[in-house]
KETOR-704651 format. One record per atom (N, C-alpha, C): x negated, y, z; residue in one letter. Coordinates in steps of 0.001 Angstrom, whole numbers, padded with zeros to 6 digits, always signed. Atoms other than C-alpha are relative to their C-alpha. Example, Ala and Ser with C-alpha at 12.3 -4.5 7.8 and 13.67 -1.06 7.14 Angstrom:
2
-000890-001190+000000A;-012300-004500+007800A;-000900+001200+000000A;+000820-001190-000060S;-013670-001060+007140S;+000770+001090+000730S;
This chain:
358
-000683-000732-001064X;-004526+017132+063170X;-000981+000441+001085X;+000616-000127-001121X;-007253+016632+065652X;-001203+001267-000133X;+001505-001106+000066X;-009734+019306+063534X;+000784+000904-000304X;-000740-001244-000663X;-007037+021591+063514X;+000209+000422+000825X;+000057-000751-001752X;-006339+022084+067109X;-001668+000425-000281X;+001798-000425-000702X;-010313+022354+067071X;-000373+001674-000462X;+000468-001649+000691X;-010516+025334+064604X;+000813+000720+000086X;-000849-001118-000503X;-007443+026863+066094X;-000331+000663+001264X;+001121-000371-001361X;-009514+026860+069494X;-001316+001207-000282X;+001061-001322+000356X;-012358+028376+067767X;+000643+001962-000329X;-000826-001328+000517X;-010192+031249+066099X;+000563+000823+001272X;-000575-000729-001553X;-008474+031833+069648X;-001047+000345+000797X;+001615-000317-001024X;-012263+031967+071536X;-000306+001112-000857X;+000217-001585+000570X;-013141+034266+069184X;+000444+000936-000193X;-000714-001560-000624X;-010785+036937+069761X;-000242-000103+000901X;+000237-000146-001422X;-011372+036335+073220X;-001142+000625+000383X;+001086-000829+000094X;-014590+037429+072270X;-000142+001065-000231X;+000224-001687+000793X;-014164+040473+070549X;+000646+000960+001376X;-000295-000790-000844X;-012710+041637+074089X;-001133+000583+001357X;+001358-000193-001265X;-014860+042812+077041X;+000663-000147+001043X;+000441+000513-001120X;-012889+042224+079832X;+001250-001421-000203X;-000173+001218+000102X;-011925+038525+080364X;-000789-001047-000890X;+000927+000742+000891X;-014840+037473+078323X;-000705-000859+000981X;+000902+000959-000961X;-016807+036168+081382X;+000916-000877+000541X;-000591+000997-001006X;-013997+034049+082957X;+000584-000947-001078X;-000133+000863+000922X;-013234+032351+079445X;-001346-000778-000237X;+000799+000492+000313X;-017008+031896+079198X;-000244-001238+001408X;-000008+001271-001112X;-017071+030069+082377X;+000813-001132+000231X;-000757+000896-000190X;-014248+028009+082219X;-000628-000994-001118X;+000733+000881+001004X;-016117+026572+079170X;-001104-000749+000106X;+001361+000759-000383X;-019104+025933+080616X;+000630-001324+000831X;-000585+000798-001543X;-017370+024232+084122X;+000553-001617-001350X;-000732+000886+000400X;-015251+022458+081186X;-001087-000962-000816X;+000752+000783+000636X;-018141+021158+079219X;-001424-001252+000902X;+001481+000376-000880X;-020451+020236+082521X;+001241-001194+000386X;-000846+000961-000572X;-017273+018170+083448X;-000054-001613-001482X;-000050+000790+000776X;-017186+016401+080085X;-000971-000708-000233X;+001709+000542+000659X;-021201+015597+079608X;+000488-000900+001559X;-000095+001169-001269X;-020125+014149+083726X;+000902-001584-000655X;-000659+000711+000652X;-018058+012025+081749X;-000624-001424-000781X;+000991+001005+001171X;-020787+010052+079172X;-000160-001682+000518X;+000565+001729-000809X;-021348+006249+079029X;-001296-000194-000284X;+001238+000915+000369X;-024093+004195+078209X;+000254-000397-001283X;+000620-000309+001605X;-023560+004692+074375X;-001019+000642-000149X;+000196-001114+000483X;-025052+007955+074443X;-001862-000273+000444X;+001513+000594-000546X;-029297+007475+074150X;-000070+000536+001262X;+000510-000842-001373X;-031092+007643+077149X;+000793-000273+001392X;-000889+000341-001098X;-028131+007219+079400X;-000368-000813+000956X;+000686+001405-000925X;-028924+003872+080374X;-001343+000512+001158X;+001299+000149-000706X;-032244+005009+081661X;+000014+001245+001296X;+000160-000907-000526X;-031604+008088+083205X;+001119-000258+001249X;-000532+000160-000763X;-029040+006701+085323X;-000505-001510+000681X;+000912+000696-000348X;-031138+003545+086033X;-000503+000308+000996X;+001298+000097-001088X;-034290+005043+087432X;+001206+001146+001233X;-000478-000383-001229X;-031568+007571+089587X;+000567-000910+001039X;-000388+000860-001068X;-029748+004564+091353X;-001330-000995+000484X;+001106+001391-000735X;-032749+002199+091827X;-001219+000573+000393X;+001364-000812-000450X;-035953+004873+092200X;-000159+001384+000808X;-000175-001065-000473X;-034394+007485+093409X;+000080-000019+001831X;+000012-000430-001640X;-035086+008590+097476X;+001135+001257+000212X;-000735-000866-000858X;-032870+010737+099727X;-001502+000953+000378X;+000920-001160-000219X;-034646+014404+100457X;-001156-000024+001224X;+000674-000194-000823X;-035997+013267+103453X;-000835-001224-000339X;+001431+001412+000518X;-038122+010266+101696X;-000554+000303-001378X;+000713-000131+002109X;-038844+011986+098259X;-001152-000011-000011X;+001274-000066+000537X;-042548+011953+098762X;-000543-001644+000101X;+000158+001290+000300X;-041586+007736+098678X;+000130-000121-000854X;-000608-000016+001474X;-039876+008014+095338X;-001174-000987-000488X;+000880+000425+001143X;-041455+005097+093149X;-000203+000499-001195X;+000607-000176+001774X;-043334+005933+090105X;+001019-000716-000565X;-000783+000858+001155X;-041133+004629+087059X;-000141+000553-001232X;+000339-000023+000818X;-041587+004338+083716X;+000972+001368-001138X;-000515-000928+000891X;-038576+006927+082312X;-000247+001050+000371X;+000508-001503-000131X;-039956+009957+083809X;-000581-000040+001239X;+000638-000570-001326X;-042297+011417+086402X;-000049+000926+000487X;+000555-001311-000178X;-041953+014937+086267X;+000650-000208+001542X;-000241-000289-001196X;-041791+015867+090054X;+001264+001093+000156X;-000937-000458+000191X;-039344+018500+089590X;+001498-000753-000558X;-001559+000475+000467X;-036585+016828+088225X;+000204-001485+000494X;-000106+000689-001177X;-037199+013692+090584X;+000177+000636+001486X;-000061-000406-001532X;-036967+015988+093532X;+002092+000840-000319X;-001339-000216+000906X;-033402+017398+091464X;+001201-001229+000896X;-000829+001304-000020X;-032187+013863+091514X;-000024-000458+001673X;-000031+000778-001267X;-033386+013245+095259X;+001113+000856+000855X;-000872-000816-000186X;-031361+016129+096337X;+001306-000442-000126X;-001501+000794+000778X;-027902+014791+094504X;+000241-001069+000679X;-000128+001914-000535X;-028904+011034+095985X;+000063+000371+001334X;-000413-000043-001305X;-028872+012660+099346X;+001165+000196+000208X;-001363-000078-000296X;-025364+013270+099029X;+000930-000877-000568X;-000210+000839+000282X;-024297+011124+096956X;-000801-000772-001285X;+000901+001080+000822X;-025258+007949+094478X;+000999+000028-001253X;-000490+000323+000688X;-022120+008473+092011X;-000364+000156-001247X;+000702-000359+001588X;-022933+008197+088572X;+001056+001456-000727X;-000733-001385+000869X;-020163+010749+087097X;-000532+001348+000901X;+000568-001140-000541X;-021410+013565+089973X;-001065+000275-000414X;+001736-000344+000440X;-025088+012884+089040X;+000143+000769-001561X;+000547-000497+001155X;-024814+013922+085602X;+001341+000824-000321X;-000862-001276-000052X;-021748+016311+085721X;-001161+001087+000774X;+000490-001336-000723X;-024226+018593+088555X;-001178+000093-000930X;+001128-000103+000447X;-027211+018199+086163X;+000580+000910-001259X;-000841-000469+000963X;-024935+019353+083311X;+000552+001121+000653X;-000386-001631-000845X;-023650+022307+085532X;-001165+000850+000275X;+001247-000714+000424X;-026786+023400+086203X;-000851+000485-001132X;+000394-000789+001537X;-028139+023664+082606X;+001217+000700-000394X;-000481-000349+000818X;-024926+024982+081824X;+000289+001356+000459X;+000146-000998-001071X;-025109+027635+084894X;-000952+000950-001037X;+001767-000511+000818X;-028603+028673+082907X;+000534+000749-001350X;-000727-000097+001049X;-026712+028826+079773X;+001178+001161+000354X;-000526-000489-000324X;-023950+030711+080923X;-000555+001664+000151X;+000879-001214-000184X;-026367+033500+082394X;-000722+000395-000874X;+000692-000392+000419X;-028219+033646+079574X;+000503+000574-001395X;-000390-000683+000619X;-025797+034068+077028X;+000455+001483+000472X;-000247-001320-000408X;-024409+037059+079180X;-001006+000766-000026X;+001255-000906+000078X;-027932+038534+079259X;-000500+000216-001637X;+001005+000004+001325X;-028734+038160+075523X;+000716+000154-001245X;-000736+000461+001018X;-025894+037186+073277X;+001037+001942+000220X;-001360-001798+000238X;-023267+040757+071828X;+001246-001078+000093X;-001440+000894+000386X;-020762+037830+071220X;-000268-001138+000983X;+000075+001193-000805X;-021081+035204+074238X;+000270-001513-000262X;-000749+001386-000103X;-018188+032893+073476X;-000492-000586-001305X;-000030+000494+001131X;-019454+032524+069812X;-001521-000641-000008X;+001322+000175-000965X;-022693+031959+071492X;+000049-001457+000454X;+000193+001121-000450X;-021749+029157+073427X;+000765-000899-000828X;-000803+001587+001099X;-019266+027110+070227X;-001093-000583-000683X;+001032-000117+000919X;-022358+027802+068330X;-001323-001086+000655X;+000654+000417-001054X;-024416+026092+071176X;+000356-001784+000021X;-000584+001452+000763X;-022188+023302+071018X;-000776-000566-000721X;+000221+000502+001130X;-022651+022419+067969X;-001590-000196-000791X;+001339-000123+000588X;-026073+023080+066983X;-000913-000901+001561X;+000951+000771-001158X;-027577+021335+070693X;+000559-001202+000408X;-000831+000857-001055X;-024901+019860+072831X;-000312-001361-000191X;-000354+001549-000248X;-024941+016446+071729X;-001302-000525-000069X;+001267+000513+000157X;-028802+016014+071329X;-000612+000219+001600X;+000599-000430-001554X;-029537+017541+075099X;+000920-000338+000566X;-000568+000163-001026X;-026804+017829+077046X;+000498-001519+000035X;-000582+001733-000332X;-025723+014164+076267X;-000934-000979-000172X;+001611+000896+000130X;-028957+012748+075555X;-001193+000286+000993X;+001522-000152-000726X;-032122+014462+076485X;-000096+001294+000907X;-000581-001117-000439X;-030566+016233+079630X;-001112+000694+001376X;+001185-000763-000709X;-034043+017198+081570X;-000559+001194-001140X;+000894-001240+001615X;-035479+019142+077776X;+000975+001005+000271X;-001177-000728+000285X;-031578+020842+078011X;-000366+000854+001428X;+000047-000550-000817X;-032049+021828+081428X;-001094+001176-000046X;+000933-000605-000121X;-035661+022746+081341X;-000365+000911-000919X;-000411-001005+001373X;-034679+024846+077992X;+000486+001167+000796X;-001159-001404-000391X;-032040+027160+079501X;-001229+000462+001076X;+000737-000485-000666X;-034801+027582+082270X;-000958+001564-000551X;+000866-000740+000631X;-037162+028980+080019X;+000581+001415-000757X;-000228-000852+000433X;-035117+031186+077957X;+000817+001005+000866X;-000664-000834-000912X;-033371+032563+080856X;-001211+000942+000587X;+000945-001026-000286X;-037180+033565+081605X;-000431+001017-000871X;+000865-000752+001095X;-037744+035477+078125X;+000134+001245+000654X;-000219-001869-000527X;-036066+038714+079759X;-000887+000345+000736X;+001403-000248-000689X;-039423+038995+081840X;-001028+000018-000552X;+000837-000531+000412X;-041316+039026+079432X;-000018+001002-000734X;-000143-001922+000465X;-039822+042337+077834X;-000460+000850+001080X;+000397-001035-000962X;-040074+043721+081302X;-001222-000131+000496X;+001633-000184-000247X;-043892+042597+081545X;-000153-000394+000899X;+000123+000245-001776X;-043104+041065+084917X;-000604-001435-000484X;+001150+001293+000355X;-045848+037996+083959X;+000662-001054+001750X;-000482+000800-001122X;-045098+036832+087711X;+001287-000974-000267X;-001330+000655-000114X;-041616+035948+087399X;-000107-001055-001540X;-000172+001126+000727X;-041856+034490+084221X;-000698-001186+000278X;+000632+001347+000293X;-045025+032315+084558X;+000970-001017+001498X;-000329+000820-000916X;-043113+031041+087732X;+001275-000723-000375X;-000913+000234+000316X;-039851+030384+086066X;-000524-001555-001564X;+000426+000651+001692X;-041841+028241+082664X;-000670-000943+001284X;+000890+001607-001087X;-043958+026111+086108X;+001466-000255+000331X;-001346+000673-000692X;-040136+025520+087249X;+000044-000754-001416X;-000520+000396+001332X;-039126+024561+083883X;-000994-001499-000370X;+000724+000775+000759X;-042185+022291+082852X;-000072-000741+001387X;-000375+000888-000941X;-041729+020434+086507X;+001048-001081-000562X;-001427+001055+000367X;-038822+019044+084708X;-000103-000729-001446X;+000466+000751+001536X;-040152+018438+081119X;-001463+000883-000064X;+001312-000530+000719X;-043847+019059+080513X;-000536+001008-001064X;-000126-000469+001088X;-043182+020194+077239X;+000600+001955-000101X;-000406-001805-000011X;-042122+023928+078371X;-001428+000736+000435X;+001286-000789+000168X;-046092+024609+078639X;-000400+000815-001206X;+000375-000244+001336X;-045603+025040+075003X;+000604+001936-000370X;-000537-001223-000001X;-043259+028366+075832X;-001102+000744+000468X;+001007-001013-000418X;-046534+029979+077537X;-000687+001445-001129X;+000051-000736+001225X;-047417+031630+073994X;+000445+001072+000006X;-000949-000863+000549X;-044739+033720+073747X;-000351+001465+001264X;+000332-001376-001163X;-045792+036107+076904X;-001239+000853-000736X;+001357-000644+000859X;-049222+037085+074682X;+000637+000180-001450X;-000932-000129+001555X;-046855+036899+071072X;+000838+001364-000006X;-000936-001279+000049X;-044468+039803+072402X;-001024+001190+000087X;+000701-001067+000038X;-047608+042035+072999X;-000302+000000-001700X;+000475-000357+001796X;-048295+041704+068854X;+000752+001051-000232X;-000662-000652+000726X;-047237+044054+066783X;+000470+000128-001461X;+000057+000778+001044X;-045662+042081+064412X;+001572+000711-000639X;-001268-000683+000815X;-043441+044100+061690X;+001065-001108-000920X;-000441+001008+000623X;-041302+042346+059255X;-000359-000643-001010X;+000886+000778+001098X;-043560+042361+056689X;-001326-000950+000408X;+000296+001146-000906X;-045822+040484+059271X;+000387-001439-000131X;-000543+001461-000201X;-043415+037658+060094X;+000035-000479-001267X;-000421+001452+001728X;-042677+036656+055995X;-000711-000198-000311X;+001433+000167+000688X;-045911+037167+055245X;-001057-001510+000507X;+000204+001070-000932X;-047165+034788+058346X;+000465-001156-000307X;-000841+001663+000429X;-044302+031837+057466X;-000414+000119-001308X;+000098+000233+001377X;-044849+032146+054056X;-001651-000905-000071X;+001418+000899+000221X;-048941+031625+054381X;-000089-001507+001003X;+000326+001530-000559X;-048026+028732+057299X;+000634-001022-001303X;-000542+001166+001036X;-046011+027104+054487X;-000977-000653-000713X;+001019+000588+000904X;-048660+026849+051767X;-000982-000016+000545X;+001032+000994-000781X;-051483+025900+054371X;+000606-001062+000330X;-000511+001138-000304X;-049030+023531+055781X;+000046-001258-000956X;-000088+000634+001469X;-048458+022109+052026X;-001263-000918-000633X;+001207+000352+000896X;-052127+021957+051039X;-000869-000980+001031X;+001266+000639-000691X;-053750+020482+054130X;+000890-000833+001254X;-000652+001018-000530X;-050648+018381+055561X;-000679-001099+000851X;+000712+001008-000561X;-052746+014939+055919X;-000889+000806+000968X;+000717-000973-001108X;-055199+017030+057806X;+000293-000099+001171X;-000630-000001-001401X;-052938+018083+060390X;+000478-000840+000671X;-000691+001116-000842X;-051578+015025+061095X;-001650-000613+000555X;+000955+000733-000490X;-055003+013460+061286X;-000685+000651+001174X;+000337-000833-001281X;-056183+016257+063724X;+001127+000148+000987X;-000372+000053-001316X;-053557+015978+066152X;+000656-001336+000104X;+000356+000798-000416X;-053138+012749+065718X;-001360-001114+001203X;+001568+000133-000786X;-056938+012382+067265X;+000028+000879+000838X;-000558-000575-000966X;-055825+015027+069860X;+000472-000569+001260X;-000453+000407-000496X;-053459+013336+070921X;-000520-001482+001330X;+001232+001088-000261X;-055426+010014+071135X;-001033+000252+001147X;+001360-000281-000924X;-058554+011720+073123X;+001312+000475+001119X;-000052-000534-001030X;-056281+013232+075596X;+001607-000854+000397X;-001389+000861-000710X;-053328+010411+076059X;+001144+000955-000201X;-001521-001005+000039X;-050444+012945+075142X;+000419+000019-000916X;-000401-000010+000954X;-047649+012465+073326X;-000218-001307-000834X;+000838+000984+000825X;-049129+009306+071740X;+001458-000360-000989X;-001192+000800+000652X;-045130+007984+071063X;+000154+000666-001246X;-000446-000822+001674X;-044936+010906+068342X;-000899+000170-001049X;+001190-000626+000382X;-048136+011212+067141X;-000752-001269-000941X;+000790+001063+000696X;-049621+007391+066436X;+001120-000200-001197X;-000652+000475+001184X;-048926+006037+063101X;+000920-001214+000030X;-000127+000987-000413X;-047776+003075+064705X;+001617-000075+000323X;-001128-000557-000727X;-044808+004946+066119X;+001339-000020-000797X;-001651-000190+001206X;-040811+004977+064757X;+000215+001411+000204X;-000507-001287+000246X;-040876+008254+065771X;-001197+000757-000447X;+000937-000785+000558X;-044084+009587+064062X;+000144+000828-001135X;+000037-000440+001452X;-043623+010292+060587X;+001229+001127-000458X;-001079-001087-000097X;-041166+013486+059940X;+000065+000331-001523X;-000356-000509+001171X;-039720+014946+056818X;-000842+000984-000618X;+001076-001574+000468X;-042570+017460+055865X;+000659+001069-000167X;-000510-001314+000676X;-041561+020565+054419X;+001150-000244-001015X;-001384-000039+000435X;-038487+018950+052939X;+001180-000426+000954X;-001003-000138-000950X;-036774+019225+056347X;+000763+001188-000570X;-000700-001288+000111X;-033790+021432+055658X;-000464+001322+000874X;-000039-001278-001073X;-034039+023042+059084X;-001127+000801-000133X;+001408-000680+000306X;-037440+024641+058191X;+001070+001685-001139X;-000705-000661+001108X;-035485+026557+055180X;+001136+000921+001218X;-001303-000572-001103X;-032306+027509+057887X;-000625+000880+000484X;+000417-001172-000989X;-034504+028945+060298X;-001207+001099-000576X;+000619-000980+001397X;-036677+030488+057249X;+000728+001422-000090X;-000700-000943+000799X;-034110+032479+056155X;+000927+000741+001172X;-000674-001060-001386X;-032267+033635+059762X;-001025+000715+000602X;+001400-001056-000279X;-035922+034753+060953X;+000298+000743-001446X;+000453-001161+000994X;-036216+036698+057749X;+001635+001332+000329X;-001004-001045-000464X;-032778+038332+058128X;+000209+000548+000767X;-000358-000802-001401X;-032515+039311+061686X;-001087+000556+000112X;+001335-000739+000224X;-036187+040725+060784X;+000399+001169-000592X;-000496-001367+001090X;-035069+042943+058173X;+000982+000739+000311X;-000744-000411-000592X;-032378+043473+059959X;+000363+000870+001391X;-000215-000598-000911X;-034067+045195+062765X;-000048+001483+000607X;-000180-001328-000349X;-033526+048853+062490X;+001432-000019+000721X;-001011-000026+000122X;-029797+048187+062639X;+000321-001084+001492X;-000035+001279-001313X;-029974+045155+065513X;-000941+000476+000980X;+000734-000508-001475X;-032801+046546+068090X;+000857+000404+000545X;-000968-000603-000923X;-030300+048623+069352X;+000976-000777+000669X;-000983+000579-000311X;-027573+046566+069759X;-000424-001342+000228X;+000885+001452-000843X;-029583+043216+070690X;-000588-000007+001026X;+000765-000048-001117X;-030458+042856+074260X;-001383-000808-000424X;+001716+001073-000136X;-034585+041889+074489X;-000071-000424-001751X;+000094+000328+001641X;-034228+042078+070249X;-001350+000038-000545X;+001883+000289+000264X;-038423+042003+070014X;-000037-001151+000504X;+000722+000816-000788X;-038813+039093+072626X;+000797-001077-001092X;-000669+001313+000746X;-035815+036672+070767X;-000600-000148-001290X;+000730-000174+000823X;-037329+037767+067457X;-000948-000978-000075X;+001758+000259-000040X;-040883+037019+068384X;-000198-001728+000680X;-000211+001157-000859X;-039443+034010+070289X;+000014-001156-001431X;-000347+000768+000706X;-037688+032388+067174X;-001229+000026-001203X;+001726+000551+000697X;-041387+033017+065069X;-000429-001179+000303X;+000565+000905-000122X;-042677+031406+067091X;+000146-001843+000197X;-000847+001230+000229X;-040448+028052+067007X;-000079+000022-001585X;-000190+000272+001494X;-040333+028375+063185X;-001423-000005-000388X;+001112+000681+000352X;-043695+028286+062706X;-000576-001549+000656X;-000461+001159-000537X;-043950+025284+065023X;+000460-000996-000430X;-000387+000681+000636X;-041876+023630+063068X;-000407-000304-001661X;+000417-000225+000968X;-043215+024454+060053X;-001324-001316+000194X;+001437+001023+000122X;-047043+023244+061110X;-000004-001728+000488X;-000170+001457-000560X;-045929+020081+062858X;+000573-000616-001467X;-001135+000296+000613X;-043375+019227+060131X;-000373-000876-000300X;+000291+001155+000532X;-045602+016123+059203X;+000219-001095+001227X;-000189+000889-000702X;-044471+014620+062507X;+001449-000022+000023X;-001970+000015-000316X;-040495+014083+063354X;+000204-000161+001045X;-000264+000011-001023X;-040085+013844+066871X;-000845+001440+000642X;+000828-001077-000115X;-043158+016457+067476X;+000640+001336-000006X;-000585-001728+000039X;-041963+019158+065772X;+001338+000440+000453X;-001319-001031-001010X;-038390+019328+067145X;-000639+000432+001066X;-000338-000253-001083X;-039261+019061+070274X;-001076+001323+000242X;+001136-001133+000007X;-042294+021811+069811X;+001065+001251-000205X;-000848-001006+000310X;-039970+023942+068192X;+001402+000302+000344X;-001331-000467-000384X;-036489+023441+069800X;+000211+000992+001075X;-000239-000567-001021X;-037366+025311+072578X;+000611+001341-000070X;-000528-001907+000376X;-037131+029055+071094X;+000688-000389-001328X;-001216-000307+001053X;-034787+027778+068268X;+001199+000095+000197X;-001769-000196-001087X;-031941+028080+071083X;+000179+001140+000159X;-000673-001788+000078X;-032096+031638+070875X;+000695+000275-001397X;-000905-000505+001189X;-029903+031270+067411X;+001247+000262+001087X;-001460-000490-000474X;-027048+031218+069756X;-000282+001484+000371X;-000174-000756-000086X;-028113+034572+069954X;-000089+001153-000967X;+000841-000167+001182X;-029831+035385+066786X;+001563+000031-000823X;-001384-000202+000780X;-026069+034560+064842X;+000738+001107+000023X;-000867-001276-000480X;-023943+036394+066932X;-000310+001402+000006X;+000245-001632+000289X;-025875+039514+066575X;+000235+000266-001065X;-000082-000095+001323X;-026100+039095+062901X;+001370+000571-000715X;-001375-000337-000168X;-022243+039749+063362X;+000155+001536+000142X;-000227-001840+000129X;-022770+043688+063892X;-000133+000651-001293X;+000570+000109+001468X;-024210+043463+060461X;+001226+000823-000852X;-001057+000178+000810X;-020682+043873+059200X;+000587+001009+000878X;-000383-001128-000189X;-018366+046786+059709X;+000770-000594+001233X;-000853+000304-000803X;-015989+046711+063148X;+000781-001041-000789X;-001448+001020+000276X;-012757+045146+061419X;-000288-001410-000120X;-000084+001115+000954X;-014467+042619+059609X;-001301-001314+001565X;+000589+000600-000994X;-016458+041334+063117X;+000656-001134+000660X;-000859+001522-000793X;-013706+038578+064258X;-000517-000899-000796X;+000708+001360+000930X;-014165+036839+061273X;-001221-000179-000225X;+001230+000477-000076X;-017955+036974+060905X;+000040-001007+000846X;+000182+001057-001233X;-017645+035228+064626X;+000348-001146-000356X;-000830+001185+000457X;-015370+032773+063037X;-001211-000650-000691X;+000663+000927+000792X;-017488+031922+060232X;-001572-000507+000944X;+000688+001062-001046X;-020338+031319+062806X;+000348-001091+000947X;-000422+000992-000973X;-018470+029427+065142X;+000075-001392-000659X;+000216+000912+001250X;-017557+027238+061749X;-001437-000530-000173X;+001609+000521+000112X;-021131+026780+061231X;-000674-000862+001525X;+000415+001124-000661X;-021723+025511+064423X;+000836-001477+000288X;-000828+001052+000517X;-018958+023239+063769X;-000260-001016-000528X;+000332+001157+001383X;-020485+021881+060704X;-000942-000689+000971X;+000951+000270-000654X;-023739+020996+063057X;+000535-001336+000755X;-000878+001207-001323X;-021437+018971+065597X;+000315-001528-001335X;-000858+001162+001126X;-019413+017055+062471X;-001505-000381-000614X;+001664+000451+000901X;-022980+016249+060899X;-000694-000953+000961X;+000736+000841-001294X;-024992+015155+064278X;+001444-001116+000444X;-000895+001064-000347X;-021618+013519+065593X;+000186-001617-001216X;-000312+001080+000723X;-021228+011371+062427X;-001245-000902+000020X;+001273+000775-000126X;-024963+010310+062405X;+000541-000798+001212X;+000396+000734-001303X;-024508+009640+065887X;+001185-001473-000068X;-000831+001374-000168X;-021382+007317+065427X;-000143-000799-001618X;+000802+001345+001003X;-023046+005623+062236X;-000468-001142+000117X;+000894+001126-000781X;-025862+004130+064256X;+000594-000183+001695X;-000912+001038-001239X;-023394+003216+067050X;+001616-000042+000253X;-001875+000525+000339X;-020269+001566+065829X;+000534-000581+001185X;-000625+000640-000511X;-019374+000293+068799X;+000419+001500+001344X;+000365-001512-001044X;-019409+004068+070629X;+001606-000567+000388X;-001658-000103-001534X;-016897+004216+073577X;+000160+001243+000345X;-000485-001110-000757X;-015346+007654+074061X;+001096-000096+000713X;-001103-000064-001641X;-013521+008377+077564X;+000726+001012-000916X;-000723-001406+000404X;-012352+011401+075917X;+001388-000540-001206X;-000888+000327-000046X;-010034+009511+073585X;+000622-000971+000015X;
C-alpha cells in the first residue's frame, strides 16, 4: 500500500511537470518538505552522531568563532563558521540540521531551475539516486555539491571570477570540491562525441592493464602528502573498491555515451548542454581511474555525477511530445529503484533503525 501511494505521487509530480506554470511552487514545496524531513534524522543515520556532537560541544556563537576548538570530525572553516552562525541563535538539534538541509536544498532548488527541462523529475530522481547518502549522511559533501554545480553556469559564461569564488566557498565546507577546478579548463576542449567514447573507452583498458599501479601511485601520494590516507592505505575498511566491476561505471558509461550522441537534438533544448556534458566526463572518468579504491572514487566522482538529475530529464525530449509524461515517469521509477536499493542496504546493516517518519 505504502509503494503505491509513493508511485501515485510520482505519476502526479510528473504531470505537474509537464506544466510550466505552477512548476516552481510544487518544486519548492518539495524541497521546504524534504529540508524539514532530513531536520527530522536520528542517530541511526551515519555520521549523525558526530555532526551533531562537535555542533553542541565545539561549536562558538559568531561573536567567538575565531575560539571554536579544533575537533576531530571536521575543520573546514567554512562550515564551522555555518554552524557558529545557527549556534548563535540557537543550539536545537532538529533546527541545526533542518537549516543545513534547507540550504543545500535552496542550491538544489536553483539549480534544477537553471539546468534541468523537467525540474520535478529532477528533484524524485535526486532523491533517489543522492538523498540518503548526503543529505542524511554526508550533509557538508551535499551542501558543498549543490554549491559547485550551481557554479557550472559560469563557466559557460567564461566568468572564471564568479566561479573560482563560488568552488573556494564550496571547498571551505568540504575540501574535496578542489577536485571541480578541472572542469573550467575541460569546457574550453573541443571534445566531440567521438572524443568522449573514444577517451572512456582507452581510460577503461589502461585502467584494466595497469590497475595495481594506480593504486600503488596514489597510494604513495597520498602517504607523502597526508591526504586522504582513510581511503587510500591498505590498512583502511574503506580502501579497496570494486574495480571495473562496479556497476555504476557501466550506468554512467552508457548515459555519457547517449546524451553525447544525442547532442545535435539536446544542445538546443539543454540549458549549459556542453558544460553538464563535459561535467559528467569528467566524473566518469574519475570513477573509472580511481575504481581500484571505494570510498575515493565516489567521492572524486560524485561531484559532477549530480548533474544526471539533469542529464535524464533531458534525455526525455528524446521522445516525441505525447510520449514525454511517461518517459518522466519511467525516470522518476529509476530513481526509485536507487532509493529501494540504498534504503534496503541501509536498513540491513542497521536493524535496529528508528524512523520518526513512521
Amino acid at each position: 500500500m505504502f509503494w503505491c501511494l509513493i508511485i501515485s505521487a510520482i505519476i502526479f509530480l510528473c504531470g505537474c511537470d509537464q506544466l510550466s506554470r505552477g512548476r516552481k511552487l510544487f518544486l519548492a514545496i518539495l524541497c521546504i518538505a524534504f529540508s524539514v524531513i532530513v531536520g527530522m534524522r536520528t542517530n541511526d543515520w551515519n555520521d549523525t552522531p558526530e555532526y551533531w556532537y562537535a555542533f553542541s560541544h565545539f561549536t562558538k556563537p559568531i561573536y567567538q568563532f575565531w575560539e571554536t576548538r579544533q575537533n576531530h570530525f571536521f575543520e573546514d572553516k567554512g562550515f564551522l563558521l555555518i554552524n557558529s552562525i545557527i549556534y548563535s541563535v540557537t543550539n536545537s538539534r532538529f533546527i541545526f540540521f533542518t537549516i543545513i538541509a534547507g540550504l543545500t536544498n535552496w542550491f538544489l532548488y536553483k539549480n534544477l531551475l537553471n539546468y534541468s527541462v523537467f525540474p520535478i523529475t529532477g528533484f524524485i530522481f535526486y532523491i533517489g539516486r543522492f538523498g540518503l547518502s548526503r543529505n542524511f549522511m554526508q550533509i557538508r559533501a551535499a551542501l558543498a555539491i549543490m554549491m559547485v554545480i550551481y557554479a557550472i553556469q559560469y563557466v559557460s559564461k567564461k566568468d572564471w571570477k564568479r566561479f573560482f569564488i563560488w568552488v573556494g566557498i564550496a571547498s571551505s565546507i568540504h575540501y574535496t570540491m578542489l577536485l571541480s577546478i578541472p572542469i573550467y579548463w575541460m569546457d574550453r576542449l573541443k571534445l566531440t562525441q567521438k572524443k568522449i567514447i573514444t577517451i572512456s573507452v582507452l581510460s577503461l583498458l589502461i585502467t584494466y592493464i595497469f590497475a595495481p599501479y594506480i593504486f600503488k601511485y596514489v597510494s604513495s601520494l597520498s602517504l607523502e602528502y597526508q591526504i586522504a590516507l582513510t581511503y587510500t592505505m591498505e590498512s583502511s575498511e574503506y580502501t579497496v573498491g570494486k574495480g571495473l566491476a562496479n556497476p555504476m561505471i557501466y550506468f554512467q558509461l552508457i548515459l555519457l555515451w547517449i546524451f553525447s550522441i544525442s547532442q545535435i537534438k539536446l544542445a538546443s533544448q539543454t540549458p549549459y548542454y556542453y558544460t553538464i556534458r563535459n561535467a559528467y566526463f569528467y566524473s566518469t572518468i574519475l570513477l573509472i581511474v580511481f575504481s581500484s579504491f571505494g570510498v575515493l572514487s565516489a567521492r572524486s566522482s560524485t561531484i559532477f555525477a549530480t548533474v544526471e538529475i539533469f542529464i535524464l530529464p533531458a534525455l526525455c525530449k528524446l521522445v516525441s511530445r505525447k510520449y514525454q509524461f511517461f518517459a518522466t515517469i519511467l525516470v522518476a521509477l529509476l530513481g526509485l529503484s536507487f532509493f529501494f536499493i540504498k534504503y534496503s542496504d541501509f536498513i540491513n546493516s542497521h536493524p535496529s533503525f528508528n524512523n520518526p517518519l513512521l
